[in-house]
C-alpha positions in Angstrom: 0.0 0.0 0.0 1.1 3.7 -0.8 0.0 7.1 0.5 -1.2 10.0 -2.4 -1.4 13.7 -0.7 -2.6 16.0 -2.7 -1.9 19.6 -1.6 -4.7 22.4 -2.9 -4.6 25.9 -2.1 -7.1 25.0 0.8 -7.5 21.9 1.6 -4.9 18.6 1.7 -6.6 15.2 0.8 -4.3 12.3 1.5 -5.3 8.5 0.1 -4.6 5.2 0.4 -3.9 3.6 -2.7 -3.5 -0.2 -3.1 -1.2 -1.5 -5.9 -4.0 -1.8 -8.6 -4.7 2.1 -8.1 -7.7 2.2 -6.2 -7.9 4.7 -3.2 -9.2 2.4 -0.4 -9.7 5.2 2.2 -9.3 8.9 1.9 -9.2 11.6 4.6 -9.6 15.3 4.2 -8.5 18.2 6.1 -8.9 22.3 4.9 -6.0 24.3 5.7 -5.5 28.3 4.6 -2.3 29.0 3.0 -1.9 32.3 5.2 -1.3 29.4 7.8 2.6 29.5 6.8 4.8 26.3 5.9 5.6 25.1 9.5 1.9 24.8 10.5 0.8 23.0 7.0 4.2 20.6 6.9 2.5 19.2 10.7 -1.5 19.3 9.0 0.2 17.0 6.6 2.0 15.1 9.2 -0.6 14.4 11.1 -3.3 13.8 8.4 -1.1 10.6 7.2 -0.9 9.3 10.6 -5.0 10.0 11.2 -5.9 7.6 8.0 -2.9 5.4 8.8 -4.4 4.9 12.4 -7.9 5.0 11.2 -7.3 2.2 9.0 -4.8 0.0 11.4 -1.9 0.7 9.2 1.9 2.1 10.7 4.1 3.9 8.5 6.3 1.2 7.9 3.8 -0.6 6.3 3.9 1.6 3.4 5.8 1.3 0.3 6.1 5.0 0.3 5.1 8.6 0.4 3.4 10.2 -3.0 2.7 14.3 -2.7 1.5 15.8 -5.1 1.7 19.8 -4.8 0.9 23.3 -7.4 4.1 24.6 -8.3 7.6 23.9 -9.4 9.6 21.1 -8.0 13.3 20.9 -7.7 15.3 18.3 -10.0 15.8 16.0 -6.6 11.9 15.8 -6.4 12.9 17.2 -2.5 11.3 20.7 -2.4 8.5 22.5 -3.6 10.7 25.8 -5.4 7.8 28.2 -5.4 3.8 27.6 -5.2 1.7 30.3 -5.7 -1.3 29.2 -4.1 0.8 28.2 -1.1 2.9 31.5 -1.0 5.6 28.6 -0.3 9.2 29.3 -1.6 12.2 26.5 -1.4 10.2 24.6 1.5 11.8 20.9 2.0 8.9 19.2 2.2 10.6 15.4 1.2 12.7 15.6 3.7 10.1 16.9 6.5 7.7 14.3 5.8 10.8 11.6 5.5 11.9 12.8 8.6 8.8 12.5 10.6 7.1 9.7 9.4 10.3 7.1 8.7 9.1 6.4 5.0 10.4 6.8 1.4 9.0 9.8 0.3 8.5 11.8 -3.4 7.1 15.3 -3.9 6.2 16.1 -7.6 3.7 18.8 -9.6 -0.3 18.1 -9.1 -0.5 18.4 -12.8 2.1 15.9 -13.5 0.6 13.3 -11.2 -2.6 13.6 -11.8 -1.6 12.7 -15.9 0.4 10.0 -14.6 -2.6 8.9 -12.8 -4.8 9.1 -15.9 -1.9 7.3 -17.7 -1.8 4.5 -15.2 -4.9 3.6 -14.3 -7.5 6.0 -16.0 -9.0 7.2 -18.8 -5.4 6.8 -21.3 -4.1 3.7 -20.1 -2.2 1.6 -22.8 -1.3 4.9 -24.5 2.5 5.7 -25.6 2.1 9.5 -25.7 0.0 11.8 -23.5 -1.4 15.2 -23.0 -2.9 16.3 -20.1 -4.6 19.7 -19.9 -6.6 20.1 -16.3 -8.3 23.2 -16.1 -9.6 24.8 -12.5 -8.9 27.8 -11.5 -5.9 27.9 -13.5 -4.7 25.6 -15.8 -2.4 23.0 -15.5 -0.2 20.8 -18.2 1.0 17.2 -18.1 3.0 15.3 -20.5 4.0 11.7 -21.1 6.2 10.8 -23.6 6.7 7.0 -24.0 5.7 6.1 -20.8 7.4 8.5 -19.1 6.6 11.7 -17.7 8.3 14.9 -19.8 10.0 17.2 -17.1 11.6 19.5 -19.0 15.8 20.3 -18.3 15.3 21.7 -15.1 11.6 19.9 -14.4 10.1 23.0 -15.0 8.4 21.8 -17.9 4.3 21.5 -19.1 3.6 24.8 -18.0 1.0 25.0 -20.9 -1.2 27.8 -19.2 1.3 30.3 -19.7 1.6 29.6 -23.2 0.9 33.0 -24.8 -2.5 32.5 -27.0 -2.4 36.6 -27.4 0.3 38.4 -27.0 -2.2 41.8 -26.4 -4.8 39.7 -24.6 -5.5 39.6 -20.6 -3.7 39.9 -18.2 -2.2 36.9 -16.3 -1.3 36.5 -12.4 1.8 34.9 -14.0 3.1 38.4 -14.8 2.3 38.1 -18.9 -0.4 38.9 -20.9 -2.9 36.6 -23.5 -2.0 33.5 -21.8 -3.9 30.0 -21.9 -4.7 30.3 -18.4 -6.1 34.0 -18.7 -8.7 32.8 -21.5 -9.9 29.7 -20.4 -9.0 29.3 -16.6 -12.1 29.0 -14.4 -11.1 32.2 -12.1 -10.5 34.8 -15.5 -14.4 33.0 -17.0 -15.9 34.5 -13.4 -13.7 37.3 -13.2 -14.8 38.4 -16.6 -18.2 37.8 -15.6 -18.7 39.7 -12.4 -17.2 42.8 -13.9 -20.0 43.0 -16.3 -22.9 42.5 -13.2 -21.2 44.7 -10.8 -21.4 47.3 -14.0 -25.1 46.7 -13.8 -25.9 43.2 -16.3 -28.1 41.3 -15.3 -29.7 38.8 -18.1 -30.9 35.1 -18.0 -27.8 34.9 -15.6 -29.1 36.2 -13.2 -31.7 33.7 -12.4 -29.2 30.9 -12.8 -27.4 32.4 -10.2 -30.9 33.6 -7.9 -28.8 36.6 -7.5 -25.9 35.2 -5.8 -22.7 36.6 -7.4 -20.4 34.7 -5.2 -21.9 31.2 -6.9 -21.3 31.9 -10.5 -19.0 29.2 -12.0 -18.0 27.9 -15.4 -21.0 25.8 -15.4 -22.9 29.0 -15.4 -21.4 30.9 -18.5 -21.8 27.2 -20.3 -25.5 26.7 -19.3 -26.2 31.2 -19.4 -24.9 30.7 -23.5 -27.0 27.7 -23.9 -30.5 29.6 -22.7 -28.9 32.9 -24.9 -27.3 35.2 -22.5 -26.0 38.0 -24.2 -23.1 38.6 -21.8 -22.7 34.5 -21.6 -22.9 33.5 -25.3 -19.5 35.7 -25.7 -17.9 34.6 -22.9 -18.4 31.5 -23.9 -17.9 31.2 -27.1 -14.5 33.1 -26.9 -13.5 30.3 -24.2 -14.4 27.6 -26.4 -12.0 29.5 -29.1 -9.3 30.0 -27.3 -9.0 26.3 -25.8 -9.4 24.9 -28.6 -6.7 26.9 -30.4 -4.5 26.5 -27.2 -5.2 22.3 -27.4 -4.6 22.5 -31.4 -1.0 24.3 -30.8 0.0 21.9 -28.3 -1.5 18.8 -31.1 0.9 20.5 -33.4 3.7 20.3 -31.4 3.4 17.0 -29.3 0.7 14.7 -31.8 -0.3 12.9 -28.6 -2.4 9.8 -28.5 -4.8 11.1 -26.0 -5.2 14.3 -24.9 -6.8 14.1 -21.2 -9.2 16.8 -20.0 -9.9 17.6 -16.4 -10.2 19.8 -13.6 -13.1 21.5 -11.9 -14.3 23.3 -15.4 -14.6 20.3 -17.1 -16.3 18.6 -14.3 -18.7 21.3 -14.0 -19.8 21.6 -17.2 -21.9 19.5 -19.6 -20.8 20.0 -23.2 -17.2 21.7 -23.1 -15.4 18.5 -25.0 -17.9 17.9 -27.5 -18.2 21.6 -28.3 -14.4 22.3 -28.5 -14.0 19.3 -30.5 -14.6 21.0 -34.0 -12.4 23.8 -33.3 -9.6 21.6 -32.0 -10.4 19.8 -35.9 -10.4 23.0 -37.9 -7.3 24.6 -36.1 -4.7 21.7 -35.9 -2.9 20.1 -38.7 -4.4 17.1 -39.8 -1.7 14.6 -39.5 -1.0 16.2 -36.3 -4.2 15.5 -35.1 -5.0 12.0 -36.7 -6.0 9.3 -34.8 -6.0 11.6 -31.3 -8.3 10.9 -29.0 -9.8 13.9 -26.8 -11.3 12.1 -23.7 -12.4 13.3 -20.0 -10.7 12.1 -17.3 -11.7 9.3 -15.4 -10.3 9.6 -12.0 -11.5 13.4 -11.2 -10.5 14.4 -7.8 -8.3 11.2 -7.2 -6.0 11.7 -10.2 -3.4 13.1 -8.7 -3.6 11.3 -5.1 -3.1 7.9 -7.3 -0.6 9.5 -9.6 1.4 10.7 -6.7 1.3 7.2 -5.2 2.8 5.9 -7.7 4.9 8.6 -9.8 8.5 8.2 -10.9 11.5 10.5 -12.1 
């Protein structure tokens, strides 16, 4: 049996994964990132040693330590080099938890994972080459080239949301401007969105929302476009655009087998992967894009606790 943590910006989920990639008990605790690094390192800590003990396991039991954290990793797969949504910067989190808890441990990108996860056990098993695109409030890139995960030279590599779509486009928290992310990330959709009904829209939005502003979500620009919101049915449509011009530049490049979708926008919508579908066709080369397969992923929230599990360099 292994352990899969997966770190979010507020809460840590941490699984127990047996060897045929099933998560046979889960536990979840929410922790703020204004918490700091010390305070977090023990959550984690202590989180492995509550499911351990709630499931009459020890640590030494284990064959190791998965963790699975937003950011960049360093090269020794050791420490977490900077993560935004943590506000954590060179934090030796493989050696705290190794330290503690007497086990192997392994500390790699959420993004990374979780396509290793889909690789593995999920929705392309059996494939050669793989992209994985997971889109939340950001967006997130994974890559496997035969069989393996692509790092990059300095394992800095994937970072397909900050590929620049438009160089004159939005602005990104990254620093840029027109990147992936900024177009098609679930925070910029309900960014976009508010702006216009604190300026005063309203529009069949408004009832899907019953007024609520803090509740709007991907899932309502999709279904707002579908019933002919103005406001929605631009939105929309220039998300559907821009991913699928993002996915057909990264066809081009890579000519995966698969190319994964996931993450909390493609979860909480209903038709995003049919509908970007025919611009992903009209955009990309055709012999890049023959025989690629665009699926969902399978494993949703667990991806990246069974991709951590069981993750390599």
């Amino acid at each position: 049996m292994r352990i899969g943590i997966d770190i979010g910006g507020t809460k840590i989920v941490a699984g127990i994964v047996d060897n045929s990639g099933k998560v046979t008990a889960r536990k979840k605790i929410f922790v703020g990132r204004h918490k700091g690094y010390p305070i977090v390192r023990n959550a984690i800590v202590q989180l492995v040693r509550d499911v351990l003990s709630e499931n009459t396991m020890r640590p030494g039991s284990l064959e190791g330590i998965g963790v699975a954290s937003a950011g960049q990793i360093d090269t020794e797969f050791k420490k977490i080099l900077f993560s935004p949504n943590l506000g954590w910067h060179n934090v030796p989190l493989r050696d705290d938890i190794e330290a503690a808890l007497k086990v192997h441990a392994f500390v790699d990108n959420d993004v990374n994972a979780a396509t290793y996860g889909e690789w593995r056990f999920g929705a392309a098993r059996g494939a050669d080459n793989v992209l994985g695109v997971f889109i939340g409030t950001g967006i997130g890139g994974g890559i496997i080239i035969h069989g393996k995960v692509y790092r990059g030279s300095y394992n800095a590599g994937a970072e397909i949301g900050h590929l620049t779509l438009n160089p004159f486009g939005y602005p990104c928290n990254c620093g840029n401007t027109g990147c992936f992310e900024a177009y098609c990330g679930g925070r910029y959709i309900v960014e976009r969105v508010k702006k216009h009904i604190k300026n005063g829209y309203r529009g069949k939005l408004w009832g899907l929302i019953h007024g609520d502003i803090a509740a709007i979500n991907a899932g309502h620009v999709e279904s707002g476009a579908a019933l002919g919101d103005e406001l929605c049915e631009t939105i929309w449509t220039e998300v559907l655009e821009y991913l699928g011009a993002g996915l057909a530049s990264m066809a081009n490049l890579l000519n995966p087998e698969i190319i994964v979708l996931g993450g909390g926008v493609v979860y909480g919508t209903r038709h995003l992967i049919e509908d970007v579908k025919p611009i992903l066709k009209k955009r990309a080369m055709a012999a890049s894009l023959k025989n690629t397969k665009l699926v969902k992923a399978k494993l949703r929230e667990d991806a990246a606790i069974i991709g951590a599990a069981f993750v390599e360099p």
